[in-house]
KOLDO-444556 format. One line per field, with one value per residue (C-alpha): residue number from 0; residue in one letter; x, y negated, z negated. Coordinates in steps of 0.1 Angstrom, whole numbers, plus 5000, padded with zeros to 4 digits. Layout:
seq <- (NUM,...)
type <- (A,...)
x <- (X,...)
y <- (Y,...)
z <- (Z,...)
//
This chain:
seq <- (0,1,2,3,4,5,6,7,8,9,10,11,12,13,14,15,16,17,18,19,20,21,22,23,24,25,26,27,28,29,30,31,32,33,34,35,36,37,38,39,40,41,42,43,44,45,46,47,48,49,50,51,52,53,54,55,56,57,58,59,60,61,62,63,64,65,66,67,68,69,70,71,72,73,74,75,76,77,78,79,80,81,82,83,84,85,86,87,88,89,90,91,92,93,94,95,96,97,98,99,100,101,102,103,104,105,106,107,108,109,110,111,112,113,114,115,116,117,118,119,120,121,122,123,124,125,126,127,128,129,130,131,132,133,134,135,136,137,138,139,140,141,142,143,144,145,146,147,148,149,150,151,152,153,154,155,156,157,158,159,160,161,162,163,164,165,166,167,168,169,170,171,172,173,174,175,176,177,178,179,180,181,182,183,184,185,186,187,188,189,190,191,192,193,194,195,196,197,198,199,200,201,202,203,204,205,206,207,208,209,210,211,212,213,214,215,216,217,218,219,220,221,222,223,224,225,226,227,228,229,230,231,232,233,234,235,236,237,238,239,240,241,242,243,244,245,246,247,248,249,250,251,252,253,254,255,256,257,258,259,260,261,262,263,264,265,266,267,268,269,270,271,272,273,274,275,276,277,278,279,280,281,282,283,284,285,286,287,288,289,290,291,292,293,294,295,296,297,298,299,300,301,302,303,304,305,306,307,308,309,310,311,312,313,314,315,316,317,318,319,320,321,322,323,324,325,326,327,328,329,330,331,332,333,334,335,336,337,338,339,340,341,342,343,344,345,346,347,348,349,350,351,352,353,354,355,356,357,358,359,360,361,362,363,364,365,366,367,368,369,370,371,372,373,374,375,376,377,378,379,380,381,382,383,384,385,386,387,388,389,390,391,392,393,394,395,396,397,398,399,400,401,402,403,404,405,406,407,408,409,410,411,412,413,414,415,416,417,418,419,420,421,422,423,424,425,426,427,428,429,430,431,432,433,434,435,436,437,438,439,440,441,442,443,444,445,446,447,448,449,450,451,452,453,454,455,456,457,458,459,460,461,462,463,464,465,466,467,468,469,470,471,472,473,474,475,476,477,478,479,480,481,482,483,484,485,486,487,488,489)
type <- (X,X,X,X,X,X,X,X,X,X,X,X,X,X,X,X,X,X,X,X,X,X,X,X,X,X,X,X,X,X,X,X,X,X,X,X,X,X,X,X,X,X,X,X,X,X,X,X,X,X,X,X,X,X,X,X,X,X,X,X,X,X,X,X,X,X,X,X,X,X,X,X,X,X,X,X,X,X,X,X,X,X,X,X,X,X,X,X,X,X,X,X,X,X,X,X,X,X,X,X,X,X,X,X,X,X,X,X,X,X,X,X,X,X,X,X,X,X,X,X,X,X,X,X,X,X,X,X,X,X,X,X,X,X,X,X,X,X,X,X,X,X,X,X,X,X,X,X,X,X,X,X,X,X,X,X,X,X,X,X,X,X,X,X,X,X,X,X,X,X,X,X,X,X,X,X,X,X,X,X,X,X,X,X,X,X,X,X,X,X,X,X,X,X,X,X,X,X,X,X,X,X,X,X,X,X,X,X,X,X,X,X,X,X,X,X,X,X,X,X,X,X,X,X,X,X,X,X,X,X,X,X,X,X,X,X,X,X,X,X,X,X,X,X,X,X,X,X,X,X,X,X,X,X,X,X,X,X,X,X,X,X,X,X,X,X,X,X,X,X,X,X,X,X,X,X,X,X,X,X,X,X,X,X,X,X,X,X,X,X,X,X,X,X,X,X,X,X,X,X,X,X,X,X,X,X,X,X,X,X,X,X,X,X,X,X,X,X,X,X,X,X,X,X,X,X,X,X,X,X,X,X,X,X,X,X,X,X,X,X,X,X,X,X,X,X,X,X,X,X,X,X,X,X,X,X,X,X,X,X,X,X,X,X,X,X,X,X,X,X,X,X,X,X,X,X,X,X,X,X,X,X,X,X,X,X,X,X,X,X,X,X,X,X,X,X,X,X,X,X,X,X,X,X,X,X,X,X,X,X,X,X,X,X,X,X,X,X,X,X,X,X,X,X,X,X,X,X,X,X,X,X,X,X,X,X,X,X,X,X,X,X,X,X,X,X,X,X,X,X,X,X,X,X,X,X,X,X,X,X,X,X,X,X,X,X,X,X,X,X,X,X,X,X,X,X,X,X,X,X,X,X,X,X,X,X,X,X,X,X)
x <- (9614,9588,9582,9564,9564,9564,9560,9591,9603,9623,9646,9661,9686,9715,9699,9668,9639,9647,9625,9604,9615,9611,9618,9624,9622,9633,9625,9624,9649,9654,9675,9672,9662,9663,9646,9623,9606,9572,9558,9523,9522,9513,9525,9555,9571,9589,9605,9581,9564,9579,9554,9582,9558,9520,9504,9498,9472,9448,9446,9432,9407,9393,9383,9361,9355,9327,9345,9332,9354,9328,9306,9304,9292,9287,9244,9260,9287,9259,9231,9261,9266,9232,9225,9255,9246,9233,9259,9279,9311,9338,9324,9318,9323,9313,9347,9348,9375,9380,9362,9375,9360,9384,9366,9334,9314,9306,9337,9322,9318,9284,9277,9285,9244,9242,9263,9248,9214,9224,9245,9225,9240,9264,9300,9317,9350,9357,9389,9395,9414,9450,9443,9454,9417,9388,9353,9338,9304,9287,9291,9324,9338,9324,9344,9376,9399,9398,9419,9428,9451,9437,9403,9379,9351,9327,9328,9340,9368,9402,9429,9465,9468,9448,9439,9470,9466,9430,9438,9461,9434,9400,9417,9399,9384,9418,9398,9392,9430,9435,9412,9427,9460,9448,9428,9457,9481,9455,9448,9489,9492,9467,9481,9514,9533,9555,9571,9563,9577,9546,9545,9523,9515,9528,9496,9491,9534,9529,9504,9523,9553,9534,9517,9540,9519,9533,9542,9576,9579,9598,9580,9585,9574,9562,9583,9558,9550,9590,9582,9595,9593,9588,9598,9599,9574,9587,9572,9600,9630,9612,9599,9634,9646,9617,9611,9636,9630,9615,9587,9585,9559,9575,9544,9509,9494,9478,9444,9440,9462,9484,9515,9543,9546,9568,9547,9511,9479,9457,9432,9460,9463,9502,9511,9538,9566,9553,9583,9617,9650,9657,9633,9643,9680,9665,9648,9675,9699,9669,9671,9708,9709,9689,9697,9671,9667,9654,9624,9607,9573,9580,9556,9557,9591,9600,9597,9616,9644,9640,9652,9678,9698,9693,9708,9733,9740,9738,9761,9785,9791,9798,9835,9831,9806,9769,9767,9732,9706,9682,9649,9623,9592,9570,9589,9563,9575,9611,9617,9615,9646,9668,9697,9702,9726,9706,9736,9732,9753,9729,9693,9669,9636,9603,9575,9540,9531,9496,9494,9500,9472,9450,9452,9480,9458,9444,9414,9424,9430,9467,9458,9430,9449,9485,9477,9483,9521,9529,9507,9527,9563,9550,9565,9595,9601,9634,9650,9658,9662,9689,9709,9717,9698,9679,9643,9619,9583,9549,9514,9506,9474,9455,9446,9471,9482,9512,9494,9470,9498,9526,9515,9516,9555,9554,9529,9540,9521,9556,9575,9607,9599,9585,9606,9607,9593,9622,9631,9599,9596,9628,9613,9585,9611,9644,9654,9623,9636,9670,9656,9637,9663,9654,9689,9681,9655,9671,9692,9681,9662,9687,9698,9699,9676,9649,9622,9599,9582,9551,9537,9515,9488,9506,9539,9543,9564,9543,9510,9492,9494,9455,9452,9472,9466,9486,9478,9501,9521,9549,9571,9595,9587,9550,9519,9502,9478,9466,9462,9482,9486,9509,9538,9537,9563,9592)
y <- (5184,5190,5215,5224,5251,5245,5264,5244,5205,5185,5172,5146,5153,5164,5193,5199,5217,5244,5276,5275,5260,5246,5215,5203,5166,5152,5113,5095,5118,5152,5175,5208,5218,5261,5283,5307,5342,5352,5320,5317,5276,5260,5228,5213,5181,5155,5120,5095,5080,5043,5019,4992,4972,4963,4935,4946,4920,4917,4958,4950,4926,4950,4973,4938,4924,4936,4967,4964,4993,5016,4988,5001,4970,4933,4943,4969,4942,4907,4940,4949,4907,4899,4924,4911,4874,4870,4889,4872,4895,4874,4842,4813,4826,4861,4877,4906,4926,4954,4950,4966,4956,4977,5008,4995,5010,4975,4948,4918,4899,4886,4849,4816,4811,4848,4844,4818,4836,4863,4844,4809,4784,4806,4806,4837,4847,4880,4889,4919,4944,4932,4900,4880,4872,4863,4849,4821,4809,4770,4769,4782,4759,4730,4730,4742,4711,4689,4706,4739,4757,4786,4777,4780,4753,4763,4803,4806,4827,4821,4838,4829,4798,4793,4830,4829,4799,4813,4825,4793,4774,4789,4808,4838,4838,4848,4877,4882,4889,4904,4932,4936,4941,4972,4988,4983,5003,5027,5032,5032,5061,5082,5079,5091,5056,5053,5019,4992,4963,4937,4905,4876,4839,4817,4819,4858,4858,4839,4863,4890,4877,4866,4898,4925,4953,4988,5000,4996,4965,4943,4909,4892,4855,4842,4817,4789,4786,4782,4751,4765,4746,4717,4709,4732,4735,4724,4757,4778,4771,4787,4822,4828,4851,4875,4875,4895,4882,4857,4868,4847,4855,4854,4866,4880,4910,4934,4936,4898,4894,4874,4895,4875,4912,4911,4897,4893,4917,4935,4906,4884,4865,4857,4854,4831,4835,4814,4796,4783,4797,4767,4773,4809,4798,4773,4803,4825,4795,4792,4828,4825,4795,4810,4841,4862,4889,4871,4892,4886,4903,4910,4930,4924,4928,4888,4885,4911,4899,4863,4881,4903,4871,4840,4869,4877,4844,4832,4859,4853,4819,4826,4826,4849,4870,4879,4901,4897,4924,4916,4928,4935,4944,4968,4964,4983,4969,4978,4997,4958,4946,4981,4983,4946,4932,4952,4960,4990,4970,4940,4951,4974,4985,4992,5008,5020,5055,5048,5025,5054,5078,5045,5030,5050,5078,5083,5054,5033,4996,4999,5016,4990,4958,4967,4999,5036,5033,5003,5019,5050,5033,5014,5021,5045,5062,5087,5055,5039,5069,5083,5052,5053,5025,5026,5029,5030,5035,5015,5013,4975,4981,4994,5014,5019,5054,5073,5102,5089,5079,5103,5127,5094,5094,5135,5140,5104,5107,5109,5136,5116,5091,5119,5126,5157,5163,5157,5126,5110,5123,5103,5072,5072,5083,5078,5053,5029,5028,5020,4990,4980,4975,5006,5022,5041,5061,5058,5096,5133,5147,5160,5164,5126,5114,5090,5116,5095,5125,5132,5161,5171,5200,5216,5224,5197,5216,5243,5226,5200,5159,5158,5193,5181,5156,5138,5166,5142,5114,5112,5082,5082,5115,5105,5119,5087,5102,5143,5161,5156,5199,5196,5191,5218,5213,5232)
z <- (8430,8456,8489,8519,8539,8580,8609,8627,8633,8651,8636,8659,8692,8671,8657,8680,8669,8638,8629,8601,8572,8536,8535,8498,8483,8454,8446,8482,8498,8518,8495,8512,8547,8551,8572,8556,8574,8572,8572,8588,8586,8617,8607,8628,8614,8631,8617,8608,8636,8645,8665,8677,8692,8675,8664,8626,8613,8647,8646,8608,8619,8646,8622,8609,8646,8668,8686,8721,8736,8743,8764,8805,8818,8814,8804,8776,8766,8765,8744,8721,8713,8710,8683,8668,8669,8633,8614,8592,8591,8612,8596,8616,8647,8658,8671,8694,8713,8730,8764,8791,8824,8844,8835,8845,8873,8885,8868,8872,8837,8825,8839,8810,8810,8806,8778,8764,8765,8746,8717,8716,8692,8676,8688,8703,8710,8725,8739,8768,8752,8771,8746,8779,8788,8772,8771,8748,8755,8756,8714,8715,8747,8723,8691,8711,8719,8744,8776,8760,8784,8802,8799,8829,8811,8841,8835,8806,8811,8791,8808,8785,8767,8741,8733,8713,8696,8685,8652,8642,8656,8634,8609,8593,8557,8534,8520,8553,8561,8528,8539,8576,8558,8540,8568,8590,8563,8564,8600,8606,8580,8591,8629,8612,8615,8586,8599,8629,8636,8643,8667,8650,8651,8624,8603,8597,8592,8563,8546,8552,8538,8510,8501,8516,8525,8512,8550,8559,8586,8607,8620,8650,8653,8681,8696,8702,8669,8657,8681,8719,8736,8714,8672,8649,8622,8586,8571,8595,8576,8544,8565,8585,8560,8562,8599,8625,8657,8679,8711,8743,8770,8809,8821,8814,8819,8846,8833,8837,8867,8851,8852,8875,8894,8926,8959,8954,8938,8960,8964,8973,8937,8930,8891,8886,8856,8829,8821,8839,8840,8823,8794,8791,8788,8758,8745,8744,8723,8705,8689,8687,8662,8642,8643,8656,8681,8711,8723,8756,8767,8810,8827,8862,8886,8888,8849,8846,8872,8852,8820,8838,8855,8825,8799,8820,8829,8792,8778,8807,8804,8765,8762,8730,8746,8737,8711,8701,8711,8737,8737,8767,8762,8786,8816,8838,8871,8864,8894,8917,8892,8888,8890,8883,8857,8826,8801,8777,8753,8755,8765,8745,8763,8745,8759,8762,8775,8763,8792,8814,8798,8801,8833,8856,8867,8897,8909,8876,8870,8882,8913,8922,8916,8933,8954,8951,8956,8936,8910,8909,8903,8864,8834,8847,8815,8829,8847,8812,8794,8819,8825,8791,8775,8742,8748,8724,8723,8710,8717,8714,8698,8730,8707,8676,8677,8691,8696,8720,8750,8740,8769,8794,8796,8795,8823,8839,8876,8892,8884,8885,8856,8832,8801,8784,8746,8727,8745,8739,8699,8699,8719,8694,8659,8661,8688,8677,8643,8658,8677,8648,8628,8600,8605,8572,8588,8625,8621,8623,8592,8570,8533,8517,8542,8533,8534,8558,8578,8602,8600,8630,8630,8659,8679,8706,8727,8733,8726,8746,8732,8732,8710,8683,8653,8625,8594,8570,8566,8540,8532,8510,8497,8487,8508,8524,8543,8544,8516,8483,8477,8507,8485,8454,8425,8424)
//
């Protein structure tokens, strides 16, 4: 048996947060929780850290891809290629992400010829960090197909489309994805994430299945390539047992415009839903026959009030009822679709307060493409949360890391869509697990709990989100990140 000592944890909304305690493990479970006195740790431990909505492999392959986050214009961006150009890392083609043009004291991105100038005869693909939009240049635009959706051949600009055919379409090295794999196992430990459920195309679902990594994980497919609208591959029938659920796009997102939001943008552009009510309604039997959790990414108010009346509609015209649970995906523009027909029994939300921290504040993207107002009313955390619905919390990979939006849905910029501490540890522990489908690791910490843990350097409810860090990661009893004298023998 094995111990630590910590200065207080929450244990989940049953129990609320304890004193400090010794909290003792034996194999993978939670034998003993007791407080102790005289205890100087600082240490405050929560449940393990659930990200319900990433995208496991691509976060891998940024740690191999040309990180162009820190770029702050299009000059820094076409420099930060060009000394780029002959490395042979990403193969092929030099890969890039992470560019984001919002921040940008001037947005406007770097010309095609520019492009081209700085990257000659060596294709490039570099994606914003939204993954909606993305620029190729001359090399690229000629070994893509012939009339690739979303492709602006005279800029160079990809907005949708074919972005998310990328990967199927020039697949990485398999060493290549071997090595993502690990470094995203490693950069989920050490943010404290001790399971995630992942959304991925039909080639990276394979390797996964294949060679499980050791994190605990639920995959979603996405449902163009389980052949929505069209046929089905012949390799789906073989995967269905390993994968949970099924991803359909109703809209885009804000960063590229693209987000079917409710009237127009600030510059007048109008998004429009990216599929029917009749394709939704195909989507959603779809999921049903075989048996998957229908999934359905809906950022702006008229994607949103899409999902809200086919659902209804589909599990009202089911004389046996709709059982199935129905998930919705960042729902920033709730507020244009609320009350609606959403059903706690039916409809699950998950989140991203990172988007908040990101681009909510005052003068930032949100503000400048809808206006102040609209700005303020995205991503209402308390309207879910009080209506009784389950919402869970992720950070869709901009950037991986619950840490680094947690204080977005505490210090929300309205005061009436903040949510207090406990309800967002939950968001981000308890109720993400729930959603995810990990019901083993979905209650309070307790004797005969799987002893999946986070352990954080500080108290977050009297400490602020950007003072603290993830000290150690345990899953099932085992240190997977920190150090290993954490636990002493007994």
């Amino acid at each position: 048996m094995k111990s630590f000592l910590c200065g207080g944890l929450w244990a989940g909304p049953a129990q609320g947060v304890l004193p400090p305690s010794k909290i003792s493990i034996s194999g993978e479970r939670i034998m003993d929780i007791s407080p102790v006195a005289g205890t100087h740790s600082h240490l405050f431990v929560i449940p393990g850290f659930v990200d319900a909505h990433c995208h496991f492999c691509w976060s891998g392959l940024e740690s191999l891809y040309l990180d162009l986050c820190g770029t702050a214009s299009a000059k820094d961006l076409l420099d930060l290629v060009s000394s780029e150009i002959d490395s042979e890392g990403t193969g092929r083609i030099l890969r890039g992400f992470g560019f984001d043009c919002s921040s940008w004291t001037n947005p406007v991105l770097p010309l095609l010829a520019e492009l081209d100038r700085a990257t000659g005869n060596r294709p490039v693909f570099i994606r914003r960090i939204c993954c909606h939009k993305a620029l190729v240049n001359s090399a690229m635009l000629d070994i893509l197909p012939e009339e690739c959706p979303g492709v602006d051949y005279t800029t160079g600009i990809i907005r949708e489309g074919v972005i998310f055919d990328f990967e199927s379409l020039f697949p990485p090295e398999p060493y290549t994805l071997d090595k993502a794999c690990s470094k995203a196992t490693e950069l989920a430990f050490s943010s404290g994430v001790t399971a995630l459920c992942t959304f991925e195309p039909l080639i990276t679902t394979e390797v996964l299945l294949k060679n499980r990594p050791s994190i605990r994980m639920s995959i979603c497919l996405f449902g163009k390539d389980a052949g929505f609208p069209g046929e089905a591959p012949r390799s789906l029938e073989r995967i269905i047992p390993g994968i949970d659920g099924l991803k359909f796009f109703l809209d885009g997102s804000l960063g590229a415009s693209t987000a079917a939001v409710s009237g127009s943008y600030a510059d007048g552009t109008v998004a429009e839903p990216l599929l029917s009510d009749e394709q939704v309604l195909r989507s959603l039997e779809l999921a049903d026959s075989l048996g998957l959790m229908p999934v359905y990414h809906a950022i702006g108010g008229r994607a949103l009030a899409q999902i809200d009346r086919v659902s209804h509609n589909f599990r009202k015209e089911r004389k046996m009822g709709y059982p199935r649970t129905v998930r919705i995906e960042h729902a920033e523009e709730l507020t244009a679709d609320w009350p609606g027909c959403w059903d706690t029994s039916i409809h699950r939300f998950v989140m991203q307060p990172n988007f908040v921290s990101r681009w909510q504040n005052k003068g930032g993207l949100y503000e400048g493409i809808l206006g102040r107002d609209r700005a303020l009313a995205l991503n209402p955390f308390s309207l879910v949360a009080d209506a009784g619905f389950s919402l869970g919390f992720s950070s869709d990979g901009m950037p991986f890391g619950p840490l680094l939006g947690l204080g977005g849905a505490t210090d929300h910029p309205l005061d009436e869509f903040r949510i207090d501490t406990a309800t967002a540890l939950n968001a981000y522990t308890l109720e993400a697990a729930a959603i995810c489908g990990f019901q083993d690791i979905a209650g309070d910490l307790t004797a005969g709990r799987v002893a999946d843990m986070t352990v954080l350097s500080a108290d977050p409810f009297h400490t602020s989100w950007d003072e603290i860090e993830v000290a150690a990661t345990i899953v099932g009893g085992q240190i997977v990140f920190g150090p290993e004298t954490l636990l002493e023998d007994v």
